[in-house]
C-alpha positions in Angstrom: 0.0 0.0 0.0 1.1 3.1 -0.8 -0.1 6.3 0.7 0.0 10.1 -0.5 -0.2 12.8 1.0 1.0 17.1 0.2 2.2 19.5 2.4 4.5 22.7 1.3 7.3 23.2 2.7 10.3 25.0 2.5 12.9 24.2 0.5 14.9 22.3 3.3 14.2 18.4 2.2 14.2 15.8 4.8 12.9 12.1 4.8 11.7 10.7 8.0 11.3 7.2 7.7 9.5 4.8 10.0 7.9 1.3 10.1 6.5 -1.3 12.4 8.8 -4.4 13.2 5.8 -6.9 12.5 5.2 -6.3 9.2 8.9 -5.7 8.1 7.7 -2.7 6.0 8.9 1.2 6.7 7.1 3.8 6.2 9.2 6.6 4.2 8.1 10.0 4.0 9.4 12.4 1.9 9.4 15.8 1.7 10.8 18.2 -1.4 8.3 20.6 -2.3 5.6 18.4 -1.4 5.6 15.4 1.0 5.0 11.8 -0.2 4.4 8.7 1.4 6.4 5.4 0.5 6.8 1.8 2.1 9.2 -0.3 1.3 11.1 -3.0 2.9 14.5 -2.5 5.2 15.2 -5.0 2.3 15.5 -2.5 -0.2 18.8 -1.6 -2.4 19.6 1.3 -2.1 18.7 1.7 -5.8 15.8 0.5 -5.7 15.0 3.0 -3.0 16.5 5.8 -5.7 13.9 4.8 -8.1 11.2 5.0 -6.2 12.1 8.1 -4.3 12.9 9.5 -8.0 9.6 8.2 -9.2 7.6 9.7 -6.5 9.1 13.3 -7.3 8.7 13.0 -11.0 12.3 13.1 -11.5 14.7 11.2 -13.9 16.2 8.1 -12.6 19.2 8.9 -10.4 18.9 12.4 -10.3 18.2 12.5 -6.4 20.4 11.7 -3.7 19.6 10.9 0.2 21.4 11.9 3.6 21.7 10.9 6.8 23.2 12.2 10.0 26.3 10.5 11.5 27.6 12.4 14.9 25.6 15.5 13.8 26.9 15.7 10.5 25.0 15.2 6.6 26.5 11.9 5.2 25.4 10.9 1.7 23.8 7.2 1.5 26.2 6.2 -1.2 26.1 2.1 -0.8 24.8 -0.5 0.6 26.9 0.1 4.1 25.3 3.3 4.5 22.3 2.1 3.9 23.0 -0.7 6.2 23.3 1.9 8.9 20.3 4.2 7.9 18.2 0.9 9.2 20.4 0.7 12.4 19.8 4.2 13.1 15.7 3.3 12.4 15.7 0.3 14.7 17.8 2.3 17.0 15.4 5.1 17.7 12.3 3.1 17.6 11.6 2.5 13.6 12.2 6.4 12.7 15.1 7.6 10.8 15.2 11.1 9.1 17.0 11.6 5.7 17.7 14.8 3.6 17.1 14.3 -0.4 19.0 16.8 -2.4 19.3 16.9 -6.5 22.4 15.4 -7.7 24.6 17.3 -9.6 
């Protein structure tokens, strides 16, 4: 299921992401312009995750990329060990992890 849902924001772009443990799903919401609504599996490449974030914005395929905080500083997700960790920080702090999406250059 996916779900929808806009809200304007400034141009600051974060994605808080959260799930539920028992159905191994986590809910992804993004915000750009507009906030979207994703779930997808802790399972998920971090390509996949590209695609669909990129999909969601009506951007071309890999044309977005995600950050995460590491020791209070932006780190870019940019392989499967970040992305690794993006899920330990979510289990961490009770299925909720907050990333920033920026356009790549």
């Amino acid at each position: 299921m996916v779900v929808d849902s806009l809200v304007m924001l400034p141009l600051g772009v974060n994605v808080i992401m959260w799930g539920q443990k028992s159905d191994k799903q986590v809910t992804i919401k993004l915000h750009m312009d507009h906030t979207r609504v994703l779930q997808m599996s802790p399972k998920t490449s971090l390509s996949d995750l590209l695609s669909a974030v990129c999909r969601k914005f009506q951007q071309e395929e890999n044309s977005l990329s995600l950050w995460y905080k590491v020791d209070g500083e932006l780190t870019q997700v940019e392989g499967p060990e970040d992305l690794n960790e993006c899920w330990r920080q979510a289990e961490a702090n009770r299925q909720h992890l907050t990333l920033w999406v920026y356009g790549s250059s």
